[in-house]
PARO-330326 format. One record per residue (C-alpha): residue in three letters; chain; x, y, z. Coordinates in steps of 0.02 Angstrom, whole numbers, plus 50000, padded with zeros to 5 digits. Layout:
<guzas>
ALA, A, X, Y, Z
...
</guzas>
This chain:
<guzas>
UNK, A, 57002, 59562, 60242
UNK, A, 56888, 59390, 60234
UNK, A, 56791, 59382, 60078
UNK, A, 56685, 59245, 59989
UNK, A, 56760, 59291, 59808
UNK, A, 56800, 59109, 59787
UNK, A, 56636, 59027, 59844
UNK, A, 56547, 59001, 59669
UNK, A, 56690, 58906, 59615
UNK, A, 56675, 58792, 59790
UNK, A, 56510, 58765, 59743
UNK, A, 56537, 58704, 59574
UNK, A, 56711, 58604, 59616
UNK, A, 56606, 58517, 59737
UNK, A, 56469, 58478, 59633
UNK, A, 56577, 58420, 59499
UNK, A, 56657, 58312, 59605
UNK, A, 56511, 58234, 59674
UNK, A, 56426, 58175, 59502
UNK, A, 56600, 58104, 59451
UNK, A, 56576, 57991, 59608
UNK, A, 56392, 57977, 59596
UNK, A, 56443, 57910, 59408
UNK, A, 56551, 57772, 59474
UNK, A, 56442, 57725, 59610
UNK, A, 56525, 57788, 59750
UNK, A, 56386, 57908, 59837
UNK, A, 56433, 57827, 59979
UNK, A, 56601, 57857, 59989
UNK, A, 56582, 58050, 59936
UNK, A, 56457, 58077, 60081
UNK, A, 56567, 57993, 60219
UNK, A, 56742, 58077, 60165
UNK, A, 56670, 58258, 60100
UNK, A, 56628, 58304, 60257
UNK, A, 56704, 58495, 60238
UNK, A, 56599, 58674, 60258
UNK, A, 56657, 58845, 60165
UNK, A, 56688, 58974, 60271
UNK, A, 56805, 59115, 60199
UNK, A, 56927, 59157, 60089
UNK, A, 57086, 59282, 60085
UNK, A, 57179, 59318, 59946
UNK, A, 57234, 59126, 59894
UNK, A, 57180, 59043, 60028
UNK, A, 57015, 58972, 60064
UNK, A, 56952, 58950, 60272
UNK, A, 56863, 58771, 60282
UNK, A, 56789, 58673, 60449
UNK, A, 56797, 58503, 60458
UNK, A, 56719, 58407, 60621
UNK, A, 56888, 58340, 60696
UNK, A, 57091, 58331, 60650
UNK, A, 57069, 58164, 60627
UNK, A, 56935, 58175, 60463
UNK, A, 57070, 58323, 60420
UNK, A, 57204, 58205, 60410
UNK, A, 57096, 58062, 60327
UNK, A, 57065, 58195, 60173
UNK, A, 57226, 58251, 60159
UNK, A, 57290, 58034, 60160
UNK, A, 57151, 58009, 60046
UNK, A, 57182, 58163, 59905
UNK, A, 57022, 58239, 59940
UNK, A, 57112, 58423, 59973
UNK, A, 57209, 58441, 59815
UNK, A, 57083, 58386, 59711
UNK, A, 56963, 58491, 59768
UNK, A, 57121, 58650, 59766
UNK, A, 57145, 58570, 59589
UNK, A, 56969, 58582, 59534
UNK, A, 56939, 58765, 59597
UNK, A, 57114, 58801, 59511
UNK, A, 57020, 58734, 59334
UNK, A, 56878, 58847, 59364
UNK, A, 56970, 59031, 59429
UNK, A, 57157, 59005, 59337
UNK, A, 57235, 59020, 59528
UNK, A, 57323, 58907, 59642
UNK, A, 57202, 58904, 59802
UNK, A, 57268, 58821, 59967
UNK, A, 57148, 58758, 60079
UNK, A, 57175, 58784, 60287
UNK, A, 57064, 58703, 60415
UNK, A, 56983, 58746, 60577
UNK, A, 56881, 58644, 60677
UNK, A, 56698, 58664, 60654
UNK, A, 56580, 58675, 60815
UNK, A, 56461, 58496, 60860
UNK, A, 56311, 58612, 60780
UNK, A, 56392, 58625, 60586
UNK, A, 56392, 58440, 60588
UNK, A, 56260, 58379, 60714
UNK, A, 56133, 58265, 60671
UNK, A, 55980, 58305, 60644
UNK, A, 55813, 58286, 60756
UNK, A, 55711, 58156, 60664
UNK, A, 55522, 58124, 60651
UNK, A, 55437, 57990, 60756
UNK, A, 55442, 57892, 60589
UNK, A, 55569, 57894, 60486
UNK, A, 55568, 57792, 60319
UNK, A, 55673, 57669, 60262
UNK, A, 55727, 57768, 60101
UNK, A, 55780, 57929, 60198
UNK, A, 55928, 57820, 60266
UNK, A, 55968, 57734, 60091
UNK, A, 55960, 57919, 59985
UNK, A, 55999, 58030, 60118
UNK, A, 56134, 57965, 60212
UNK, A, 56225, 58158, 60250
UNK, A, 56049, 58178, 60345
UNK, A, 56107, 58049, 60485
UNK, A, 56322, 58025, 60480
UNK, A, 56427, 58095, 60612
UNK, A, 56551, 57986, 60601
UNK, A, 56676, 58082, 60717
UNK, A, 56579, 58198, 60820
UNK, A, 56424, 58121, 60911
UNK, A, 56353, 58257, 61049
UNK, A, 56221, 58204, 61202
UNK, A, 56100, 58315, 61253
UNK, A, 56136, 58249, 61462
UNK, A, 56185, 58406, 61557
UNK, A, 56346, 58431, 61634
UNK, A, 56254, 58369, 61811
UNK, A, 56178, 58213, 61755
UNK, A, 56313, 58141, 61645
UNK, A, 56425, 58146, 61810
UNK, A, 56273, 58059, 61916
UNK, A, 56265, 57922, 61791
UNK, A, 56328, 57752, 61842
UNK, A, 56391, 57647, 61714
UNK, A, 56265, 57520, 61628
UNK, A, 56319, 57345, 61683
UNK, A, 56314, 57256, 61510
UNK, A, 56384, 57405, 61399
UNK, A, 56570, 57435, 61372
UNK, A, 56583, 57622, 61375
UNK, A, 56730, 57644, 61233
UNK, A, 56589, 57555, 61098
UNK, A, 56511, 57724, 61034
UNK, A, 56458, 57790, 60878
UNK, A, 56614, 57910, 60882
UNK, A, 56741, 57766, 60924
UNK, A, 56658, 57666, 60743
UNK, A, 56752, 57724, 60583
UNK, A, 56623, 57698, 60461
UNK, A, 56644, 57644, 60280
UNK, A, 56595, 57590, 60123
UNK, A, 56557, 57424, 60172
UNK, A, 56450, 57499, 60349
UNK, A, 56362, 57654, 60311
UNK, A, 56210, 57606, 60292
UNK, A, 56209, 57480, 60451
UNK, A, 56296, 57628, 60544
UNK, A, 56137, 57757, 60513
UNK, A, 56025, 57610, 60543
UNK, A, 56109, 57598, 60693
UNK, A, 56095, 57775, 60725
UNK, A, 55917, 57795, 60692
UNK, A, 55873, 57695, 60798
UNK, A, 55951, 57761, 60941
UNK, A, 55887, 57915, 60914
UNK, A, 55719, 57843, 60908
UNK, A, 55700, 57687, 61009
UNK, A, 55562, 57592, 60954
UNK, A, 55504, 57712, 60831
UNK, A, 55630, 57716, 60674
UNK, A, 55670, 57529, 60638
UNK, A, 55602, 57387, 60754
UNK, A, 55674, 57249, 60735
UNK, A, 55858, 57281, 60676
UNK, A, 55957, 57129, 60602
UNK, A, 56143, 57156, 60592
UNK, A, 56239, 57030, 60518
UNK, A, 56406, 56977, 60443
UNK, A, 56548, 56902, 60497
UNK, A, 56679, 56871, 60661
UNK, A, 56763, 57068, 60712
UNK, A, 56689, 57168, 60576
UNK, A, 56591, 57270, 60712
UNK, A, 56420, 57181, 60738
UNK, A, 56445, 57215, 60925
UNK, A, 56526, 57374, 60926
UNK, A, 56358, 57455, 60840
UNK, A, 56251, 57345, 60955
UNK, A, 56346, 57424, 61090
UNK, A, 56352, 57609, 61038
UNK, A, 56144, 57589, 61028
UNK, A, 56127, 57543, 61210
UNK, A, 56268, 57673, 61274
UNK, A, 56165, 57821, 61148
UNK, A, 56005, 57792, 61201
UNK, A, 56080, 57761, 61415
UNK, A, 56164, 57924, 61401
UNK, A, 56018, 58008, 61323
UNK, A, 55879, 57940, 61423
UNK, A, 56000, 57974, 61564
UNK, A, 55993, 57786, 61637
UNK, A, 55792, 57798, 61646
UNK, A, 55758, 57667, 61483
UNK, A, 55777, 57470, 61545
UNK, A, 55916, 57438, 61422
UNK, A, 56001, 57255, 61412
UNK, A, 56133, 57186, 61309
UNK, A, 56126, 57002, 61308
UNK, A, 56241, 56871, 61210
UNK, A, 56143, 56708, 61129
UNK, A, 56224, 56589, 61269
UNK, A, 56193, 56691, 61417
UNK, A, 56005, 56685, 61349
UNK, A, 56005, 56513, 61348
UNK, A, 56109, 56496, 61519
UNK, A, 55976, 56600, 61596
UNK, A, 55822, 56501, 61524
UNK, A, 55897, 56347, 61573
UNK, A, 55942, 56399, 61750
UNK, A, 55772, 56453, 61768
UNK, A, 55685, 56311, 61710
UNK, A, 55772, 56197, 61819
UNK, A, 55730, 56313, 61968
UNK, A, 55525, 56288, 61963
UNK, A, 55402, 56406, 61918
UNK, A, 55441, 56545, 62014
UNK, A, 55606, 56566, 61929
UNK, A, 55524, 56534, 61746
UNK, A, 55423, 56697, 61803
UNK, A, 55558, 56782, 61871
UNK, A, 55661, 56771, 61687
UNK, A, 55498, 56806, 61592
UNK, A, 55471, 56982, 61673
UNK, A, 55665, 57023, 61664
UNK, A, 55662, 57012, 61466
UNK, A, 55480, 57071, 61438
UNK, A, 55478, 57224, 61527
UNK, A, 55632, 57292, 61452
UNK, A, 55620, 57479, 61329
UNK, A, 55772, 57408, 61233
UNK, A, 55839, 57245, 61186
UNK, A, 56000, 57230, 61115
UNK, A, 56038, 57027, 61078
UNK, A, 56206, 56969, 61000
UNK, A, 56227, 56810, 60902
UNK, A, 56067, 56743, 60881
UNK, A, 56150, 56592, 60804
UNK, A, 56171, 56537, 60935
UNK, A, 55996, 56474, 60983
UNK, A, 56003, 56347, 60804
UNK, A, 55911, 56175, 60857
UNK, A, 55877, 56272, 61044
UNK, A, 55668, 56221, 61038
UNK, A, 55650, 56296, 61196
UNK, A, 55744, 56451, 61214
UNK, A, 55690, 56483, 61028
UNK, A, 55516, 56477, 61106
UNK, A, 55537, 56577, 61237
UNK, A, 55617, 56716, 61131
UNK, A, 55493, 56710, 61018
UNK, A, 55351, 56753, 61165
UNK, A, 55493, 56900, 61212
UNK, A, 55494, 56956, 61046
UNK, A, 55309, 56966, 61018
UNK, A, 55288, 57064, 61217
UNK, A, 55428, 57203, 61172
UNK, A, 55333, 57208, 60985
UNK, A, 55168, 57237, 61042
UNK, A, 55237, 57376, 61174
UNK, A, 55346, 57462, 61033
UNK, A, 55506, 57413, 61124
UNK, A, 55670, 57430, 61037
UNK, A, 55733, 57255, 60965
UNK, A, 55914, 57232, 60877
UNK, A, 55987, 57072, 60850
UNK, A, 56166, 57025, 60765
UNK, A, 56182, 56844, 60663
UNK, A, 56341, 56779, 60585
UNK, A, 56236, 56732, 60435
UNK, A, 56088, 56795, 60358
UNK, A, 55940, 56745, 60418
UNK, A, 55894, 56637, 60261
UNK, A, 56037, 56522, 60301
UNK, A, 55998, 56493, 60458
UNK, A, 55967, 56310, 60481
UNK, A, 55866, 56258, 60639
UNK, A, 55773, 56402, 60685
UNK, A, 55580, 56414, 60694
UNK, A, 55481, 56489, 60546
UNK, A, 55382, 56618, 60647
UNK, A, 55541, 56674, 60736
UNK, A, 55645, 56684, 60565
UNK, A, 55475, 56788, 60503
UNK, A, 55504, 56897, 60645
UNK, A, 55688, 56958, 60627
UNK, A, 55633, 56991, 60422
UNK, A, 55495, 57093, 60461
UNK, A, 55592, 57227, 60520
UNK, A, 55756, 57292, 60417
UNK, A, 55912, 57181, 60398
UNK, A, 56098, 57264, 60352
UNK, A, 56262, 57161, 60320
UNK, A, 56435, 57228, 60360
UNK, A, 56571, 57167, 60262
UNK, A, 56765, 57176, 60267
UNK, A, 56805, 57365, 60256
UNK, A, 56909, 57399, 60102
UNK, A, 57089, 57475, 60119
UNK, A, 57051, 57654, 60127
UNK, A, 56940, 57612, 60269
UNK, A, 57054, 57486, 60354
UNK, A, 57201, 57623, 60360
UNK, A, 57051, 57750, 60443
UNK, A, 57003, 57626, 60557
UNK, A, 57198, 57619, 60614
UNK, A, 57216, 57792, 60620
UNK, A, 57067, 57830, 60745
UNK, A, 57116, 57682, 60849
UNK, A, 57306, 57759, 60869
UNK, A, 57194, 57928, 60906
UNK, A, 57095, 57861, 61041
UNK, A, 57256, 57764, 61126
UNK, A, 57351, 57915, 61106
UNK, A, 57496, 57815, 61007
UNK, A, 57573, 57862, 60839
UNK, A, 57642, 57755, 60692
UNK, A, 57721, 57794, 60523
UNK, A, 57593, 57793, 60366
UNK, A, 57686, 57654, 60297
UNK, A, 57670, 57535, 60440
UNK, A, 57470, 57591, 60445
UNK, A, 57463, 57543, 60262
UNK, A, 57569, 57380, 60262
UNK, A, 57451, 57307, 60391
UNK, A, 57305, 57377, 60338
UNK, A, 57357, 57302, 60142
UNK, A, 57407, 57125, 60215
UNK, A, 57253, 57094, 60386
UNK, A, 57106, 57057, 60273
UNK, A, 57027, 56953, 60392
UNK, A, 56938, 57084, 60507
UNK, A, 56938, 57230, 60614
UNK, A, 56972, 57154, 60752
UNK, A, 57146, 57063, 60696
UNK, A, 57187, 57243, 60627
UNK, A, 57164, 57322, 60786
UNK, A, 57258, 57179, 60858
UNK, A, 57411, 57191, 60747
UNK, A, 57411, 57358, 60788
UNK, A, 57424, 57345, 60956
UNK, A, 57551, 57207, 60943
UNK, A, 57653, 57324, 60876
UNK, A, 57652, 57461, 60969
UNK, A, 57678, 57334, 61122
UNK, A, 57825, 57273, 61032
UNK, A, 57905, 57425, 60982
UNK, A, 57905, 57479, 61169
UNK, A, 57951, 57315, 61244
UNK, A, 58096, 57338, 61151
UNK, A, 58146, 57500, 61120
UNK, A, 58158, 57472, 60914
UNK, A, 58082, 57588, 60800
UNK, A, 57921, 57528, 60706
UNK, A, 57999, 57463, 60540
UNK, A, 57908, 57335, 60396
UNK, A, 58011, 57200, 60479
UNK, A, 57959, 57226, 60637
UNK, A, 57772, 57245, 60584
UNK, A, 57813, 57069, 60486
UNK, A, 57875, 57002, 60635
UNK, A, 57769, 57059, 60788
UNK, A, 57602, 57007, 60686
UNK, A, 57665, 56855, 60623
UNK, A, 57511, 56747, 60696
UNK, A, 57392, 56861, 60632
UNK, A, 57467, 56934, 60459
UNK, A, 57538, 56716, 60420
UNK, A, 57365, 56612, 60409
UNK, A, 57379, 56498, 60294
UNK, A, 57233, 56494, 60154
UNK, A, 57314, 56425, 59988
UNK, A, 57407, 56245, 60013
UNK, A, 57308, 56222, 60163
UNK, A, 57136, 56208, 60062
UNK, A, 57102, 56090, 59932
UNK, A, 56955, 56083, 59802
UNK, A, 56894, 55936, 59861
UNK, A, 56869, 56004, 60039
UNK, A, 56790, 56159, 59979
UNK, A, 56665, 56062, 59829
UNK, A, 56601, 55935, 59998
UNK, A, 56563, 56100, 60118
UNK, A, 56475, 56189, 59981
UNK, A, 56362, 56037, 59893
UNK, A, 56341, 56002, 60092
UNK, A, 56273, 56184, 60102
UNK, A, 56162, 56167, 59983
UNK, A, 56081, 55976, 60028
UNK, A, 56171, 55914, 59836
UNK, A, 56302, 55771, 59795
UNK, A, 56486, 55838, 59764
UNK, A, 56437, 55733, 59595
UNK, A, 56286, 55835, 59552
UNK, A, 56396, 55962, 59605
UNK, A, 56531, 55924, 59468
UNK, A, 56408, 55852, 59352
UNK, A, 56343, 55908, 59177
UNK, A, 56174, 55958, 59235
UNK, A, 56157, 56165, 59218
UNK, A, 55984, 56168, 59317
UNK, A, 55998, 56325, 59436
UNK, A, 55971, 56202, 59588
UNK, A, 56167, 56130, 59545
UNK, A, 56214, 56289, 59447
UNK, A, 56231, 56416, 59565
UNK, A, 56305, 56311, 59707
UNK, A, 56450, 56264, 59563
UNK, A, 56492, 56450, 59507
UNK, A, 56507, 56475, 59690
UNK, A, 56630, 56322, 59723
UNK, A, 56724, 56380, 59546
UNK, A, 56732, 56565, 59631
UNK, A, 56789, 56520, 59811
UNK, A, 56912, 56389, 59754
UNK, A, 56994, 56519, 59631
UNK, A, 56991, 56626, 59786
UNK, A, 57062, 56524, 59926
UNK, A, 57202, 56409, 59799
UNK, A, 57334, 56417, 59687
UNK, A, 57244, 56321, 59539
UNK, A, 57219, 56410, 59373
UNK, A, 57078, 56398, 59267
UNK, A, 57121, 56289, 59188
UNK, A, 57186, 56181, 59330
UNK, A, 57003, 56197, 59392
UNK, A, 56921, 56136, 59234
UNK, A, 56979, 55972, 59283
UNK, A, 56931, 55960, 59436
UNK, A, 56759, 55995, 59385
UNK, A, 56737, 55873, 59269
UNK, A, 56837, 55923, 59123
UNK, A, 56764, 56096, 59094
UNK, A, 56844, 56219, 58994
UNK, A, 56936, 56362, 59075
UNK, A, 56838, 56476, 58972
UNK, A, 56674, 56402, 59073
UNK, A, 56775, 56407, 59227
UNK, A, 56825, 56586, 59206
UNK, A, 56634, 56624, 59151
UNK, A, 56554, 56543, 59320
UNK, A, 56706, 56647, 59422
UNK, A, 56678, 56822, 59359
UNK, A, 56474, 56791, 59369
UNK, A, 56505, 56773, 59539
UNK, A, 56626, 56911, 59566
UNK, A, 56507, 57022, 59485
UNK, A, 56341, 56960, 59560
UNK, A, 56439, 57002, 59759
UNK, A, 56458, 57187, 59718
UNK, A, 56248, 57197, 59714
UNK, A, 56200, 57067, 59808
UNK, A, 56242, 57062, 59981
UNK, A, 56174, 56934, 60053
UNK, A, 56249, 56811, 59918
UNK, A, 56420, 56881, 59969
UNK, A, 56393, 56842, 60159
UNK, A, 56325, 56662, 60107
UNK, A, 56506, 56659, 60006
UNK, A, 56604, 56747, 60168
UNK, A, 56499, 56607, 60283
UNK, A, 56566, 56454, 60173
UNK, A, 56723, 56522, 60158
UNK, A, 56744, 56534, 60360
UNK, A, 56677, 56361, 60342
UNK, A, 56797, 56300, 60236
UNK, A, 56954, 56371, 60341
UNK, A, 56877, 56315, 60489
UNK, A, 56882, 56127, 60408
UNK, A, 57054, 56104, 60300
UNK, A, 57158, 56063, 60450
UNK, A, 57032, 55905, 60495
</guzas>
């Protein structure tokens, strides 16, 4: 017979366990992997619901089962086993939200908008089979398809909000951060939400930075009729989703005319997300009362995912292709592609490609060997200091002399812990190898400058994607 004799100790196991990751600083983590519901218990074993197999598998990877049996164990004396079922879309939906919803609800109460697995749309049966596909939107970018993480919860249920409330939650959006960590795939789930939900009735276009300025130019060349023609197709839209507005650096004229798009959708309380590779403080080139605009609104970074999240992120794309590969091969290339999602979804697929072009079982030599071009860039030996001392003094308009100088003014301070930091990161030179290539330091001030940076990254993210930007810059420049 079902009973509830063990739910008081589920209730404190689980609280427990929560303040020891709320006491290392991982509230984030706890709300996107503790994603589990009591239901009943018999005898030794306690009934849970979890939203999908694959978050069941994830906890069970990650340790999150036994040491929540363990915990429970401390508290009644008894081995417990926990057994899953699947838990309907309502035990884990998401919320309705208010018209306005502010921005420290997302940042404190991030259960109140993560699905990660499950996302339901309210479209009857009828009208989901009536809908066309949008033009612009890939259909497999959704909110279900995005394994979020650490380093993209909070621009996930940005992301979310504002599909569930076009115009209303967050307007603009800024998403930024660097090549294939999943600046379009969120740009993309938006439009396909808030298509399927409106069921195709909200003007909704997806536009990339050089098809803007192909169109503008086209136009213009075209006469007046044409200028008008582009005009009304941007400023009468209900959402505007706009990737890499980079693009548009030293564009006067398209920067112009987005600027006058910007300020129609605005003043009509139409939708507005953007993605940049950068933040918008480094962006060199741009207009002041455009850069004002994408800052007025709310601005999230995503970063590499960490390992844990790299192996999910593997897992659910194996799920969705209906493929399977041992844990070991998920973890080797999910410990050795650090460069971004989209190389680790492309290792994976080389493999599995490989594996059945050949009939050979997946194996760490085969893994080694069928993502050789993606798992074998060279950083280290490729890179010098001198290389990376010239991009960042370049960066930051100051001599590679002030740069190695004496002078400890913040101006020439802060760009030379960074240079210290990213040359420890990207070459094989020691501290004290690196005290003499800036100017004869000691490696005790060399090691000072690197961990001030390593620690100043982990709270400020914006000074990590400056770092992740010069970095890119740097690689992009040590073969010329």
């Amino acid at each position: 017979m079902s009973s509830q004799n063990f739910k008081v100790f589920w209730d404190e196991a689980l609280n427990q366990i929560k303040n020891e990751y709320i006491s290392q600083g991982l509230e984030d983590e706890f709300t996107t992997w503790f994603r589990i519901n009591y239901v009943e218990d018999n005898k030794n074993e306690i009934t849970v619901e979890v939203p999908s197999n694959f978050m069941w598998k994830m906890m069970n990877d990650k340790k999150i089962i036994s040491k929540i049996q363990n915990k429970i164990q401390e508290f009644c004396g008894q081995p417990v086993i926990l057994k899953n079922k699947i838990g309907s879309k309502e035990s884990f939906k998401i919320p309705e939200e208010e018209n306005e919803v502010p921005q420290e609800k997302i940042q404190n109460n991030v259960e109140n908008f993560a699905n990660l697995n499950e996302i339901s749309y309210s479209n009857n049966e009828n009208s989901e089979i009536q809908l066309k596909k949008h033009p612009q939107l890939d259909e497999s970018m959704t909110f279900e398809s995005f394994v979020s993480g650490e380093s993209s919860i909070f621009a996930y249920n940005v992301a979310m909000a504002v599909a569930k409330n076009p115009g209303k939650a967050y307007n603009p959006v800024l998403i930024y951060g660097g090549v294939g960590l999943g600046k379009t795939h969120l740009l993309q789930a938006i439009g396909n939400y808030i298509y399927k939900e409106s069921n195709g009735k909200m003007k909704i276009a997806y536009i990339r930075g050089e098809t803007f300025i192909s169109d503008y130019v086209n136009s213009t060349a075209k006469g007046q009729s044409e200028i008008e023609k582009f005009k009304s197709k941007y400023r009468k839209l209900d959402v505007l989703l706009f990737d890499d507005i980079h693009e548009l650096l030293k564009k006067d004229g398209t920067q112009q005319e987005l600027f006058y798009t910007y300020q129609e959708l605005f003043n009509n309380k139409k939708q507005m997300v953007f993605t940049c590779d950068r933040p918008i403080s480094e962006l060199k080139g741009f207009e002041s009362r455009l850069t004002s605009r994408f800052t007025s609104g709310i601005s999230t970074d995503l970063t590499l995912p960490n390992f844990e999240t790299r192996c999910a992120i593997i897992l659910r794309k194996l799920e969705l292709a209906n493929k399977t590969m041992p844990q070991k091969i998920i973890e080797y290339i999910a410990l050795n592609c650090q460069t971004s999602v989209r190389d680790l979804e492309g290792c994976m697929k080389n493999m599995i490609a490989y594996a059945e072009m050949t009939g050979k079982q997946l194996t760490i030599e085969l893994a080694q060997d069928a993502c050789r071009d993606i798992l074998s860039q060279p950083i280290s030996g490729s890179i010098t200091v001198d290389l990376i001392q010239k991009v960042v003094a370049n960066h930051y308009n100051i001599t590679t002399s002030e740069l190695k100088g004496p002078k400890r003014d913040k101006k020439l301070a802060t760009p030379r812990h960074i240079a210290i930091y990213i040359a420890r990161q990207l070459t094989e030179y020691s501290f004290v190898d690196l005290g003499n290539e800036f100017s004869g330091r000691d490696h005790t001030t060399i090691m000072h400058s690197y961990e001030k940076i390593e620690n100043a990254i982990k709270v400020d993210s914006q000074l990590n994607a400056t770092i992740q930007l010069l970095m890119r810059e740097i690689k992009d420049n040590r073969f010329n």
